[in-house]
N, CA and C atoms of all chains as a GROMACS GRO file, in nm:
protein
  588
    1UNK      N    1  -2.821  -2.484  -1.173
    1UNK     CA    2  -2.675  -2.474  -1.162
    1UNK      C    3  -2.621  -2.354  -1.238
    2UNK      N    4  -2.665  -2.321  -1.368
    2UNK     CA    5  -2.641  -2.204  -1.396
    2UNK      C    6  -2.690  -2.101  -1.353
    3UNK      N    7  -2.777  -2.095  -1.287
    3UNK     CA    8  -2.838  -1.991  -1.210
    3UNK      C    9  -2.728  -1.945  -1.109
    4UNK      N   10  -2.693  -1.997  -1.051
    4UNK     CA   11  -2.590  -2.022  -0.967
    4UNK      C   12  -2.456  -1.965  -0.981
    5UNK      N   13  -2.379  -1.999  -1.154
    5UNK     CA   14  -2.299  -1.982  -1.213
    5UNK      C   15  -2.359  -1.814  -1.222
    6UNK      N   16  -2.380  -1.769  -1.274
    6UNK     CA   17  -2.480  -1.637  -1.318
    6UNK      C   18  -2.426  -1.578  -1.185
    7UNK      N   19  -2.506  -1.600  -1.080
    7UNK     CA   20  -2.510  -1.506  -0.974
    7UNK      C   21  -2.370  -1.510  -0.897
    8UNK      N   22  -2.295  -1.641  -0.905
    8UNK     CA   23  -2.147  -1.615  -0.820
    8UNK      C   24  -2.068  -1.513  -0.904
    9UNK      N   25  -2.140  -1.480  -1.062
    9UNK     CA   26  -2.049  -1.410  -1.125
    9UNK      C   27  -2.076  -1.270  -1.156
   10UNK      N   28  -2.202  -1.247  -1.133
   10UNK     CA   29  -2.222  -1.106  -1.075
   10UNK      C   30  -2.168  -1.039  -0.968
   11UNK      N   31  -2.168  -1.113  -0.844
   11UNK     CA   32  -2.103  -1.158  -0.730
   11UNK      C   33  -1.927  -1.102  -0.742
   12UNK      N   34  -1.860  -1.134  -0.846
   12UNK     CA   35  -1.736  -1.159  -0.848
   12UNK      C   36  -1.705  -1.057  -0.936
   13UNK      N   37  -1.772  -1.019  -1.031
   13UNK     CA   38  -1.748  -0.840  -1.109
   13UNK      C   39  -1.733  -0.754  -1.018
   14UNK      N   40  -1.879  -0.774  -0.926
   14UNK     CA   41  -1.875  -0.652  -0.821
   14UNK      C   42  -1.769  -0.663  -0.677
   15UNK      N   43  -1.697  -0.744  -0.727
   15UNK     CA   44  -1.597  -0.741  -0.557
   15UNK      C   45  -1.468  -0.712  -0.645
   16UNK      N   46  -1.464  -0.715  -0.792
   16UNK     CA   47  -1.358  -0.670  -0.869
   16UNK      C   48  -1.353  -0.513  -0.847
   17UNK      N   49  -1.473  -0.476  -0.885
   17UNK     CA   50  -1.488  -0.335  -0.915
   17UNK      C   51  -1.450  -0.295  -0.786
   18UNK      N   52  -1.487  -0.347  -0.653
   18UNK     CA   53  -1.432  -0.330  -0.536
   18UNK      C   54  -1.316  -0.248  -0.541
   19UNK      N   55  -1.242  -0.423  -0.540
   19UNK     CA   56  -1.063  -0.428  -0.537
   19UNK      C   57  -0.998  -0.333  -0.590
   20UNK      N   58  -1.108  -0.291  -0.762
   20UNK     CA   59  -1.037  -0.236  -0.813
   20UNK      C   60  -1.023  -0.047  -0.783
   21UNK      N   61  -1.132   0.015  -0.727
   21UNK     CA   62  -1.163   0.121  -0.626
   21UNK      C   63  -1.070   0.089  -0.523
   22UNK      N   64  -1.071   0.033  -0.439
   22UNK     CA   65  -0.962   0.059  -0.348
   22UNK      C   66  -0.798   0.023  -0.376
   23UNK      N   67  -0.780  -0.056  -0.475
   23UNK     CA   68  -0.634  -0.016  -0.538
   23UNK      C   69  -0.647   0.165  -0.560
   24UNK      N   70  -0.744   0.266  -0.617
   24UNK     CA   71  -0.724   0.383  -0.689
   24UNK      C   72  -0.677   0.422  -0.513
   25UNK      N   73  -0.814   0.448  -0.416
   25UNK     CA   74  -0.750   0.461  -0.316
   25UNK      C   75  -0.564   0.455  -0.249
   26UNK      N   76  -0.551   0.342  -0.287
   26UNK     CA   77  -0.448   0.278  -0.232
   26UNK      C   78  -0.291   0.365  -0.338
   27UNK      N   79  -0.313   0.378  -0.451
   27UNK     CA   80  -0.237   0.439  -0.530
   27UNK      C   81  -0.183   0.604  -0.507
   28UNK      N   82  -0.318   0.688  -0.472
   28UNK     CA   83  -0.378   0.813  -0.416
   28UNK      C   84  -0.277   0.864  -0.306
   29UNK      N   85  -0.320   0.750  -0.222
   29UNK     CA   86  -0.299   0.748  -0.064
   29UNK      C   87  -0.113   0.742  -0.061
   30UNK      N   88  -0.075   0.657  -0.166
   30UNK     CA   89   0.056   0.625  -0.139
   30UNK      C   90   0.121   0.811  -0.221
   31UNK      N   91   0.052   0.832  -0.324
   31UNK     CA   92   0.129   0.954  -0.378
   31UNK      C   93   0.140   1.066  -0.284
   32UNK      N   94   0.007   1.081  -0.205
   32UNK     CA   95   0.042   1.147  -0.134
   32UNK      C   96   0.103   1.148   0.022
   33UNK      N   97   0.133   1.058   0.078
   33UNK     CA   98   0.240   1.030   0.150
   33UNK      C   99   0.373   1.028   0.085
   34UNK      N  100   0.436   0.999  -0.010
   34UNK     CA  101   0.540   1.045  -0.109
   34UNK      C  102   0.551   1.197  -0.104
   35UNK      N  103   0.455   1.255  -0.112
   35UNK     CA  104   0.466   1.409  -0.112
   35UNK      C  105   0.487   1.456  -0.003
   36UNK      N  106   0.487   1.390   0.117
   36UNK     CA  107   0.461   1.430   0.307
   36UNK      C  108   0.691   1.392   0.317
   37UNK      N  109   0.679   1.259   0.300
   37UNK     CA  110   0.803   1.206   0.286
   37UNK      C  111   0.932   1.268   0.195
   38UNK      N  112   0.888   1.355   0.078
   38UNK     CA  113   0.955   1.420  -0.004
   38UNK      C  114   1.022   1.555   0.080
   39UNK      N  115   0.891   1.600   0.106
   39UNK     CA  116   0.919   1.735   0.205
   39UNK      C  117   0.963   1.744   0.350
   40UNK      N  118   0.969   1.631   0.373
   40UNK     CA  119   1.068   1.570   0.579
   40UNK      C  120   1.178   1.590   0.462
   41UNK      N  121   1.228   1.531   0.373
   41UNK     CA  122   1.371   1.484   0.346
   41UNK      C  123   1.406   1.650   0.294
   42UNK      N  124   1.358   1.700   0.224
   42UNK     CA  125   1.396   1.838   0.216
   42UNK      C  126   1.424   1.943   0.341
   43UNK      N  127   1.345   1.926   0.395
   43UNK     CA  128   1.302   1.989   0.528
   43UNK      C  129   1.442   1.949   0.623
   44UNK      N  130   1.502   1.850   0.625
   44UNK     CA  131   1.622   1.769   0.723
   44UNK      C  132   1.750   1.858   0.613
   45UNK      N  133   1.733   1.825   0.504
   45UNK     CA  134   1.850   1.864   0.420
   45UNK      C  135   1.909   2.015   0.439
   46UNK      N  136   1.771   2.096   0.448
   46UNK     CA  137   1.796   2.231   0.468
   46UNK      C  138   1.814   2.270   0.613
   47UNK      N  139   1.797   2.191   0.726
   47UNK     CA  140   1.822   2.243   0.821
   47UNK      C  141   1.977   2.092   0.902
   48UNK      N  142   2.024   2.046   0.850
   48UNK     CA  143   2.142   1.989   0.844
   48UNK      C  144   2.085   1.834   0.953
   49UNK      N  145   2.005   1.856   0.902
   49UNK     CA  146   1.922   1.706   1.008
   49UNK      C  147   1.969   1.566   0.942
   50UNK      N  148   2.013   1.468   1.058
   50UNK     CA  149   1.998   1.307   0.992
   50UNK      C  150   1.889   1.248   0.887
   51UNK      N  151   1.932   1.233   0.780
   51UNK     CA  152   1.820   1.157   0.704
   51UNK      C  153   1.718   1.051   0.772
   52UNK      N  154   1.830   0.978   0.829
   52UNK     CA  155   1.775   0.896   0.926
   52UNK      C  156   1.728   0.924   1.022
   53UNK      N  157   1.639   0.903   1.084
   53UNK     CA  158   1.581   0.870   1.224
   53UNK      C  159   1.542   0.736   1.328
   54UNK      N  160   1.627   0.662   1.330
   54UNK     CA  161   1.585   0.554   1.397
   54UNK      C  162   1.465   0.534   1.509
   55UNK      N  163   1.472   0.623   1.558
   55UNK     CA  164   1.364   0.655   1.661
   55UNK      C  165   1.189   0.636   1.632
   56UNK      N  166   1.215   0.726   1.532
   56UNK     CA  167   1.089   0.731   1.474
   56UNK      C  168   1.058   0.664   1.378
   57UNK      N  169   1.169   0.592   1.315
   57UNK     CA  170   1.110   0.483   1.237
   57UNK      C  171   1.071   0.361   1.324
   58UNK      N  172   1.139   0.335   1.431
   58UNK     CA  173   1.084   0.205   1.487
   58UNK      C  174   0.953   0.233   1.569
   59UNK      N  175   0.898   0.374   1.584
   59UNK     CA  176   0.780   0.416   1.639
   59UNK      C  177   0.716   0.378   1.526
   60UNK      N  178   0.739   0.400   1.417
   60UNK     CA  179   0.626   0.359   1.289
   60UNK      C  180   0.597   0.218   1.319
   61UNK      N  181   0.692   0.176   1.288
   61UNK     CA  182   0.683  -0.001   1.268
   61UNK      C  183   0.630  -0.074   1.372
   62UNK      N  184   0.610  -0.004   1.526
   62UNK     CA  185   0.554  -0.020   1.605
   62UNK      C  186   0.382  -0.037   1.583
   63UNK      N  187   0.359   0.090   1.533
   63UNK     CA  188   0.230   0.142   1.517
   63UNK      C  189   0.171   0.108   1.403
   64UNK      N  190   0.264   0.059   1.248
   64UNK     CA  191   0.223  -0.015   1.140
   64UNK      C  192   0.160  -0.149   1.192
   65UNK      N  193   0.211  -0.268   1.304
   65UNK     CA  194   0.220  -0.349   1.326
   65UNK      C  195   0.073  -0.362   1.426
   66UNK      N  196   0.023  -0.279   1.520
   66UNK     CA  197  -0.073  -0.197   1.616
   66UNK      C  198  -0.212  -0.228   1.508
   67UNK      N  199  -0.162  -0.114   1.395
   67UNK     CA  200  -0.269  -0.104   1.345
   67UNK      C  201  -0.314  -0.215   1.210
   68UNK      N  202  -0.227  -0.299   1.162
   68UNK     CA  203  -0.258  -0.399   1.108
   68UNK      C  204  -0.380  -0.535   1.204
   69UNK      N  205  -0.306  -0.496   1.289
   69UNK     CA  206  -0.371  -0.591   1.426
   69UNK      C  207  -0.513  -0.552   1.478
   70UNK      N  208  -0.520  -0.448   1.436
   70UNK     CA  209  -0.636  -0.353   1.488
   70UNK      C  210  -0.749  -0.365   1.362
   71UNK      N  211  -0.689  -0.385   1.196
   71UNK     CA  212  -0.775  -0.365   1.099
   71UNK      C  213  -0.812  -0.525   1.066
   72UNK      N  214  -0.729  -0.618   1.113
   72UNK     CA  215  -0.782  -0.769   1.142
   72UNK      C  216  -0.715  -0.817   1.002
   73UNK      N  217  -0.528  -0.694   0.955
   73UNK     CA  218  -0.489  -0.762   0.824
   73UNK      C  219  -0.454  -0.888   0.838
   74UNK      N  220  -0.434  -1.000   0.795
   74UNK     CA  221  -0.351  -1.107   0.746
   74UNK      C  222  -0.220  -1.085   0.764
   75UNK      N  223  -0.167  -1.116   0.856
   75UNK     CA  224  -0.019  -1.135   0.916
   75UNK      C  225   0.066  -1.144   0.790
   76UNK      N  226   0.032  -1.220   0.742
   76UNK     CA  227   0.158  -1.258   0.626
   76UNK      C  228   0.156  -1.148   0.558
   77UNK      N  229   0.044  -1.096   0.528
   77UNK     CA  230   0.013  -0.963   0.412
   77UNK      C  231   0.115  -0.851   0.510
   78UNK      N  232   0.052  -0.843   0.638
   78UNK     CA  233   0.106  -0.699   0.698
   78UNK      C  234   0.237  -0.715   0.709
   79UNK      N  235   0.320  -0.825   0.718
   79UNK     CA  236   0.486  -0.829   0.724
   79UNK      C  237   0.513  -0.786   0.587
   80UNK      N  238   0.438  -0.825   0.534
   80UNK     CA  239   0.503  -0.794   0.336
   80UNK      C  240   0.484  -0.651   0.320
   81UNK      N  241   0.381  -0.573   0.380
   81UNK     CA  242   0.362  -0.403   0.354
   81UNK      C  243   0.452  -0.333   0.459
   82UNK      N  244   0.477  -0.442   0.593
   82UNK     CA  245   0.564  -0.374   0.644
   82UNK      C  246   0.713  -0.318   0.595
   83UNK      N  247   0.769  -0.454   0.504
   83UNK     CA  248   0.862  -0.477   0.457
   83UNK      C  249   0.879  -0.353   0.330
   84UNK      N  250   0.797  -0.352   0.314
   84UNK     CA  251   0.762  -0.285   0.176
   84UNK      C  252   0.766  -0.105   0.176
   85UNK      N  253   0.704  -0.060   0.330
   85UNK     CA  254   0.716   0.088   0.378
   85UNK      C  255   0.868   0.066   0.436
   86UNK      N  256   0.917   0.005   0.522
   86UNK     CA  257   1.033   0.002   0.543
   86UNK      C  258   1.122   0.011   0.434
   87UNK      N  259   1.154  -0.081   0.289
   87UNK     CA  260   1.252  -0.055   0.210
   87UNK      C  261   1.249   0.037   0.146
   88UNK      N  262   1.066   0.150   0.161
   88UNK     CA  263   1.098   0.247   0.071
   88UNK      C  264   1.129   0.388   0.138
   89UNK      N  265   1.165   0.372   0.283
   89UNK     CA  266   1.203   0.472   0.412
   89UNK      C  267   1.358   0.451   0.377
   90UNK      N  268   1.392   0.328   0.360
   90UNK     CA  269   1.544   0.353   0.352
   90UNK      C  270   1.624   0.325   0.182
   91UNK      N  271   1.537   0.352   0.122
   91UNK     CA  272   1.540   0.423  -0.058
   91UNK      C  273   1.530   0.547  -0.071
   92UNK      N  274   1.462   0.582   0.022
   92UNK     CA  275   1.404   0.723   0.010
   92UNK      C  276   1.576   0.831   0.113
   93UNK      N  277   1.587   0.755   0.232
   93UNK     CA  278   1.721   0.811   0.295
   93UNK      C  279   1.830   0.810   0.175
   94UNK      N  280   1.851   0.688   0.097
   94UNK     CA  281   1.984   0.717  -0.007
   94UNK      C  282   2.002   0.799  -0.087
   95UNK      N  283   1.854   0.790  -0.130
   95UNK     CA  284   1.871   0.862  -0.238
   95UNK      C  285   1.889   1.016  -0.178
   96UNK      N  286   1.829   1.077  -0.103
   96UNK     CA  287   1.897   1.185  -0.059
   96UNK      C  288   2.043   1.211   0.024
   97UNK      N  289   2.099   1.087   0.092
   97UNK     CA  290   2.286   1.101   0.079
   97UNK      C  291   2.336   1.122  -0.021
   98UNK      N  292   2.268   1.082  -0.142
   98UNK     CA  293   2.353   1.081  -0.259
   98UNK      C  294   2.358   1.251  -0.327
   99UNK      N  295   1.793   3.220   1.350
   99UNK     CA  296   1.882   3.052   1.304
   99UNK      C  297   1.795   2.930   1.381
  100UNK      N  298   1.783   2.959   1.566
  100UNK     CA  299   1.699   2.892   1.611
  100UNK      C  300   1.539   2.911   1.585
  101UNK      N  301   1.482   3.055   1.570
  101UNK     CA  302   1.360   3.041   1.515
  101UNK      C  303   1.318   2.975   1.404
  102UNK      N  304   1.442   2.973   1.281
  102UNK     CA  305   1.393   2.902   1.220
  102UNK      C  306   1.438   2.784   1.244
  103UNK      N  307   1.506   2.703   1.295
  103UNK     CA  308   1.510   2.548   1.314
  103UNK      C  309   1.363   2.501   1.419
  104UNK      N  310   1.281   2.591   1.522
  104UNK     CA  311   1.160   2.560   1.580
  104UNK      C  312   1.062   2.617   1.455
  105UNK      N  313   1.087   2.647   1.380
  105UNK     CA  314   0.967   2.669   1.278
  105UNK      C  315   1.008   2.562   1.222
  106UNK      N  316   1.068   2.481   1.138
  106UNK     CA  317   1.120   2.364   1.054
  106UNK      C  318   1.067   2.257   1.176
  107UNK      N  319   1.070   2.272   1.277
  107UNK     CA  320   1.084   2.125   1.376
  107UNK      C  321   0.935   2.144   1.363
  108UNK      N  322   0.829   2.235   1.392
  108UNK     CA  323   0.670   2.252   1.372
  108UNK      C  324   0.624   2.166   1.252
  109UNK      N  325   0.671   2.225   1.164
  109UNK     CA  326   0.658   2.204   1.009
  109UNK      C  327   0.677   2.001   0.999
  110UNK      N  328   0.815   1.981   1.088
  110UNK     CA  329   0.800   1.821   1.054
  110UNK      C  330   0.743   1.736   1.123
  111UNK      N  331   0.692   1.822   1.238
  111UNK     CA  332   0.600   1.733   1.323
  111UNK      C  333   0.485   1.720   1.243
  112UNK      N  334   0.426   1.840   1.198
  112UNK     CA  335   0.311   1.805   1.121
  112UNK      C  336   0.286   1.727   1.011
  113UNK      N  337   0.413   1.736   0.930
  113UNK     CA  338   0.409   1.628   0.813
  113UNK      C  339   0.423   1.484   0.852
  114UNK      N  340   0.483   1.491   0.978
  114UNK     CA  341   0.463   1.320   1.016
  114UNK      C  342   0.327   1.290   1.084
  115UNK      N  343   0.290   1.404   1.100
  115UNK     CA  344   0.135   1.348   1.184
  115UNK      C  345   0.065   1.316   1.046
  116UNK      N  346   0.048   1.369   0.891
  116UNK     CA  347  -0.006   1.322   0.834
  116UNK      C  348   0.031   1.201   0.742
  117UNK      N  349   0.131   1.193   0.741
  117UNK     CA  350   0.239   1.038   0.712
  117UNK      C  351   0.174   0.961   0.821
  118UNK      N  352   0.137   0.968   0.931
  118UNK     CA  353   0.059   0.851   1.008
  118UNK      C  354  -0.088   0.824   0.995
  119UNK      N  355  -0.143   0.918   0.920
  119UNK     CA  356  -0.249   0.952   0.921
  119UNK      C  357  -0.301   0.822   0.806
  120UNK      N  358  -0.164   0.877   0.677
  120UNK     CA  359  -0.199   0.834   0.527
  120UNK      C  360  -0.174   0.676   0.572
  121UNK      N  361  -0.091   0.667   0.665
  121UNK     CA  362  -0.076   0.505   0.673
  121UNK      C  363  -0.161   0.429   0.722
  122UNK      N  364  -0.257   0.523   0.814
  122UNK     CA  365  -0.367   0.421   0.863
  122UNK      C  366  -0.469   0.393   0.766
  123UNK      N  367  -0.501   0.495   0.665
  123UNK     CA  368  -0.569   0.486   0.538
  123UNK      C  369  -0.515   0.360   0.503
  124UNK      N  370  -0.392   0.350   0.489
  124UNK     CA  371  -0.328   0.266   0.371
  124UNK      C  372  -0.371   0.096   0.446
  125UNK      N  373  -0.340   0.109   0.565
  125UNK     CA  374  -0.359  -0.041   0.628
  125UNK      C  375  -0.504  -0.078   0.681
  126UNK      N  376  -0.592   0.040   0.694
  126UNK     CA  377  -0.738  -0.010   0.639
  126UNK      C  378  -0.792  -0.035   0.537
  127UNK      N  379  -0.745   0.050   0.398
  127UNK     CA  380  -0.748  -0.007   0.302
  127UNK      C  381  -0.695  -0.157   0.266
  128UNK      N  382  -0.559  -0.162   0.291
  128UNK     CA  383  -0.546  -0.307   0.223
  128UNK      C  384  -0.616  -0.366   0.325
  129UNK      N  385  -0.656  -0.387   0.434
  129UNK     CA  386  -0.743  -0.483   0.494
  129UNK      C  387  -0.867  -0.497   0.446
  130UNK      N  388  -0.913  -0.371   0.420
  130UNK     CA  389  -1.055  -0.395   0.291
  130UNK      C  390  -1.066  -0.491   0.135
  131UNK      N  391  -0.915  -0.463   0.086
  131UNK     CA  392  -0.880  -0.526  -0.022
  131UNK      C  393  -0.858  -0.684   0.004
  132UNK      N  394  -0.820  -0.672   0.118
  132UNK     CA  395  -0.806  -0.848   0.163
  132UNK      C  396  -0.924  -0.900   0.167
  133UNK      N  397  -1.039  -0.817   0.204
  133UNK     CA  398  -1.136  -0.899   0.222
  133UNK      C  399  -1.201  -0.973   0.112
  134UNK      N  400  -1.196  -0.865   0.016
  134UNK     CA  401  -1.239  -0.883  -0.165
  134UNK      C  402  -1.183  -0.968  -0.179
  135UNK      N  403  -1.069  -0.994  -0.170
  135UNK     CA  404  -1.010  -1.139  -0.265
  135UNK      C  405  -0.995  -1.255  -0.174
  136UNK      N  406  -1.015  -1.251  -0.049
  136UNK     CA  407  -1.054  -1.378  -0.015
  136UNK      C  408  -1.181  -1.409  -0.031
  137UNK      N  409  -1.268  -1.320  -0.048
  137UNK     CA  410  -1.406  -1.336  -0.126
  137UNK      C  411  -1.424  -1.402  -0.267
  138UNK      N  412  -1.315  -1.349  -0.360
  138UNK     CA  413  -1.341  -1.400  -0.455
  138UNK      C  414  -1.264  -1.541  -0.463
  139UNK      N  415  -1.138  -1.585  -0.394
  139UNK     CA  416  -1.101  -1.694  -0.335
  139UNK      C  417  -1.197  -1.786  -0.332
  140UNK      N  418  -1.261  -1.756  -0.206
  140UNK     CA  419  -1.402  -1.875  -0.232
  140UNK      C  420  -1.515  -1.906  -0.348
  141UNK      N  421  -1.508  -1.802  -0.429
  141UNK     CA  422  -1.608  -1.818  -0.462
  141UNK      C  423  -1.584  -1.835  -0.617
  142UNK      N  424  -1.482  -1.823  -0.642
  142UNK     CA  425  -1.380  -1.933  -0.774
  142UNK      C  426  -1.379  -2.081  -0.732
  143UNK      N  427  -1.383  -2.077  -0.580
  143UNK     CA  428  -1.352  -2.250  -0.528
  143UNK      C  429  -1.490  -2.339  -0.517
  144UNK      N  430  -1.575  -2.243  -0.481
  144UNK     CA  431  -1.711  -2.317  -0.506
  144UNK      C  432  -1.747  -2.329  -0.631
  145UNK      N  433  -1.720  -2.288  -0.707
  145UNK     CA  434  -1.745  -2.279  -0.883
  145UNK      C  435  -1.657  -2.361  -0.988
  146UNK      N  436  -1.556  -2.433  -0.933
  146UNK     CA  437  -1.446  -2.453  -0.985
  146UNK      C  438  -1.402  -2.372  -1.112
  147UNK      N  439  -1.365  -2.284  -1.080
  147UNK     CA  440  -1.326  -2.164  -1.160
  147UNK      C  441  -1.162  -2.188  -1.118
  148UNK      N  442  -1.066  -2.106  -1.242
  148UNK     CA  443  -0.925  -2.147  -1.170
  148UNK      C  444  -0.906  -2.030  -1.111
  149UNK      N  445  -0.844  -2.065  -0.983
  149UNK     CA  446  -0.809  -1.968  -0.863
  149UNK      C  447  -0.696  -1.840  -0.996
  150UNK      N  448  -0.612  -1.854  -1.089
  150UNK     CA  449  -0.552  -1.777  -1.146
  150UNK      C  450  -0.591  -1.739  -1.262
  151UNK      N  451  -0.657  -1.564  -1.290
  151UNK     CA  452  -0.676  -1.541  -1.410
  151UNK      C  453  -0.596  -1.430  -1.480
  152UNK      N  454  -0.540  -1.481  -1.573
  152UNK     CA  455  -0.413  -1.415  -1.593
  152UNK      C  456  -0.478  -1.310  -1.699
  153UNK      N  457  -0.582  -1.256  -1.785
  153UNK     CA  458  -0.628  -1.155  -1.835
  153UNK      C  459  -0.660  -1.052  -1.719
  154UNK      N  460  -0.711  -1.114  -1.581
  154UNK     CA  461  -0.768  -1.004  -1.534
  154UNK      C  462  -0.614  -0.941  -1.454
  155UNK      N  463  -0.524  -0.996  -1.419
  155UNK     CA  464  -0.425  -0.959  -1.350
  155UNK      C  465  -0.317  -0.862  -1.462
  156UNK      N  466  -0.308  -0.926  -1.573
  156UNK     CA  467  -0.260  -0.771  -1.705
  156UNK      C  468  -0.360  -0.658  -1.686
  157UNK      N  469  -0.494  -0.651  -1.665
  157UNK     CA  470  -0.578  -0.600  -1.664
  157UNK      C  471  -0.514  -0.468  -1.552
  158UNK      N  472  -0.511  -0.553  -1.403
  158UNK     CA  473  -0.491  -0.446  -1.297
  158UNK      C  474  -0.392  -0.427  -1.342
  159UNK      N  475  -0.212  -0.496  -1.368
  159UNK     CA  476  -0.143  -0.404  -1.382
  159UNK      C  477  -0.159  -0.289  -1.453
  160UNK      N  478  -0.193  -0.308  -1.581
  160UNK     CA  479  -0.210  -0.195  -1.667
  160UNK      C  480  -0.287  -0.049  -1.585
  161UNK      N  481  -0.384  -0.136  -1.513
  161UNK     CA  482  -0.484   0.017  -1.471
  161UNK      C  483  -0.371   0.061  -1.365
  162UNK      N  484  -0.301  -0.036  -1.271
  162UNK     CA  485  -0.221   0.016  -1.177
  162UNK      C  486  -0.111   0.128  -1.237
  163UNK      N  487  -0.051   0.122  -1.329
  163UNK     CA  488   0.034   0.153  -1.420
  163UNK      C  489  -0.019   0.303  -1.418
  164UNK      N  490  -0.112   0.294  -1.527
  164UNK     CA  491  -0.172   0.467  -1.521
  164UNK      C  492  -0.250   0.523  -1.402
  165UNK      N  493  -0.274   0.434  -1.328
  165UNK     CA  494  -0.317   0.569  -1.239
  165UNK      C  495  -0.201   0.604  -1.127
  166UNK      N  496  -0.091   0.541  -1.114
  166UNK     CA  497   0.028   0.537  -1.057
  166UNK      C  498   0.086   0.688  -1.158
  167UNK      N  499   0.083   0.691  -1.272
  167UNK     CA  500   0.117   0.799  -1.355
  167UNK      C  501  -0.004   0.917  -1.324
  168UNK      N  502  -0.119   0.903  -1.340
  168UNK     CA  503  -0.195   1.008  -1.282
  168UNK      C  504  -0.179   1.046  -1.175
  169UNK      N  505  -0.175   1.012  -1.066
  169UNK     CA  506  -0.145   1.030  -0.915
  169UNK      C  507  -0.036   1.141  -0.921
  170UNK      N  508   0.084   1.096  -1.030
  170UNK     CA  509   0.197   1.162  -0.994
  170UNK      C  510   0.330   1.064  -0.893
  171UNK      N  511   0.286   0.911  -0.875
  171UNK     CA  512   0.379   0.882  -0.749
  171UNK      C  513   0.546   0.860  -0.808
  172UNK      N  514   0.619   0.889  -0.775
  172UNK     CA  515   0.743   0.832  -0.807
  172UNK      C  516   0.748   0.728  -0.890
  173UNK      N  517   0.814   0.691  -1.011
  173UNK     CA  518   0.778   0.541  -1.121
  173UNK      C  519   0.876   0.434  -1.051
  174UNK      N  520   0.969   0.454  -0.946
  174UNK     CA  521   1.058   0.377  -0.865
  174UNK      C  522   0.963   0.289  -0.786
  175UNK      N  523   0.890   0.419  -0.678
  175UNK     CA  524   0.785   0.376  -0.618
  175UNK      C  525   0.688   0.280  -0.677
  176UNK      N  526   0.651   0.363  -0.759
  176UNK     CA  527   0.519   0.278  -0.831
  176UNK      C  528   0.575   0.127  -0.888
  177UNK      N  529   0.697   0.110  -0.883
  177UNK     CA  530   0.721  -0.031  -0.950
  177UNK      C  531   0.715  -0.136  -0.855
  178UNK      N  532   0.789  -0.070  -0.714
  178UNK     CA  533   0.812  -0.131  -0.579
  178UNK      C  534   0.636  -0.189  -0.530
  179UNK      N  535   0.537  -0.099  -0.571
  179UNK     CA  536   0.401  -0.089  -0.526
  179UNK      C  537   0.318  -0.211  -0.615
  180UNK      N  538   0.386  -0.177  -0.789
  180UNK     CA  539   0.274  -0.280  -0.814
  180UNK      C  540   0.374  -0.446  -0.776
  181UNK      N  541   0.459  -0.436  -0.748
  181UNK     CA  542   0.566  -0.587  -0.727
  181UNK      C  543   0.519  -0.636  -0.597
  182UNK      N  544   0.467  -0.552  -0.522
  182UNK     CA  545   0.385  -0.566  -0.376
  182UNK      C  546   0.273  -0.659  -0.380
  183UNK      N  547   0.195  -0.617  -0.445
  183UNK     CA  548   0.052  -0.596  -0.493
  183UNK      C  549   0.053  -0.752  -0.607
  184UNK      N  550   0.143  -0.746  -0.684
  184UNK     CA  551   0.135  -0.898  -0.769
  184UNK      C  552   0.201  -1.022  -0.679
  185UNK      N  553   0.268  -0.994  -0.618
  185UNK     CA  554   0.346  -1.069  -0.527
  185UNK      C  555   0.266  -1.175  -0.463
  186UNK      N  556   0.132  -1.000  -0.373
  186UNK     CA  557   0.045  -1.063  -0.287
  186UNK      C  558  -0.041  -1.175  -0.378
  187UNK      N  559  -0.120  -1.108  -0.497
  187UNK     CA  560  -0.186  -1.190  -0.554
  187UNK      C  561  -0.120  -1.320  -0.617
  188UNK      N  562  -0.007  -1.374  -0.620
  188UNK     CA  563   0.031  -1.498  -0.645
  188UNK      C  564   0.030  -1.564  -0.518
  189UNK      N  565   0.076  -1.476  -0.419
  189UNK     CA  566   0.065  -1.572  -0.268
  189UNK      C  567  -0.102  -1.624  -0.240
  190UNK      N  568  -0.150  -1.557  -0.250
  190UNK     CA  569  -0.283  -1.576  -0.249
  190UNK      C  570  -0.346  -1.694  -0.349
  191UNK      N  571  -0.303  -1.712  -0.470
  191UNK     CA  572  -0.362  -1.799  -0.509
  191UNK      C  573  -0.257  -1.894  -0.485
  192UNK      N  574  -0.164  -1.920  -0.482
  192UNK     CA  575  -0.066  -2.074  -0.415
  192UNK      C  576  -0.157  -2.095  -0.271
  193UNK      N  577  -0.182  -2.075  -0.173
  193UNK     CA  578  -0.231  -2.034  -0.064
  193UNK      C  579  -0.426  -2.117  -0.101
  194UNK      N  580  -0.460  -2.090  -0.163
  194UNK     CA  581  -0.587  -2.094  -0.248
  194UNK      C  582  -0.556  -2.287  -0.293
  195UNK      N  583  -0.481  -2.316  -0.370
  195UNK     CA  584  -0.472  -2.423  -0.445
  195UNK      C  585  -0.412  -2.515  -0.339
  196UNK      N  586  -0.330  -2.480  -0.258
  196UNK     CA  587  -0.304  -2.608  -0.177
  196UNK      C  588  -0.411  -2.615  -0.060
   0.00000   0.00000   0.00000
């Protein structure tokens, strides 16, 4: 039984160390989309463009939704990241009206 | 005036092609990350281990914290990201216990 104990917990370091590698990923990935998103909003400002785009945001959310479905996420998870790129598309519009 | 508004319109097509790019990263990643912790899900449950360990979850915030500061991402962002991210992991273990 401790043998057992032992190995589910070797087992469970190494799916930490996982998690914890693809959080760095996941951190990475988000800065630099921040940097893609920084420079559209500059890019609109200087040439007198809508912050907004409705169009193309509901093409995202289309294709967020596509490809959650496609990577086999957890529904509940992918509404919460959906929710989550969405409030920071329209954080990201205010703060440049302002 | 128009050359440069078709040089600016080039310029934002391309930054959104890689804004779609970073997002598919992002939603294969967390689908990778899902897998880890429903991994470790089970395997706290076969062990009777408690589904909530609150050293290791100070743990990620903290690492989330600085490498959110290394990256460079916005600290707005980064707060919105780790509130995501702890959110999930409490849903996950309520989810776990019932």
């Amino acid at each position: 039984m401790n043998d057992l104990v032992d190995k589910s917990n070797v087992i469970l370091q190494s799916h930490r160390k996982s998690i914890d590698r693809l959080d760095a990923i996941l951190v990475y990935t988000l800065a630099e989309r921040f940097k893609y998103t920084q420079e559209v909003g500059k890019l609109k400002a200087k040439n007198n463009l809508e912050p907004s785009d409705p169009a193309r945001e509901l093409k995202q959310i289309k294709r967020l939704e596509r490809l959650s479905k496609d990577a086999g996420l957890d529904q509940a998870f992918a509404k919460k990241f959906l929710n989550f790129i969405i409030s920071e598309v329209i954080r990201h519009h205010q703060s440049l009206q302002q």
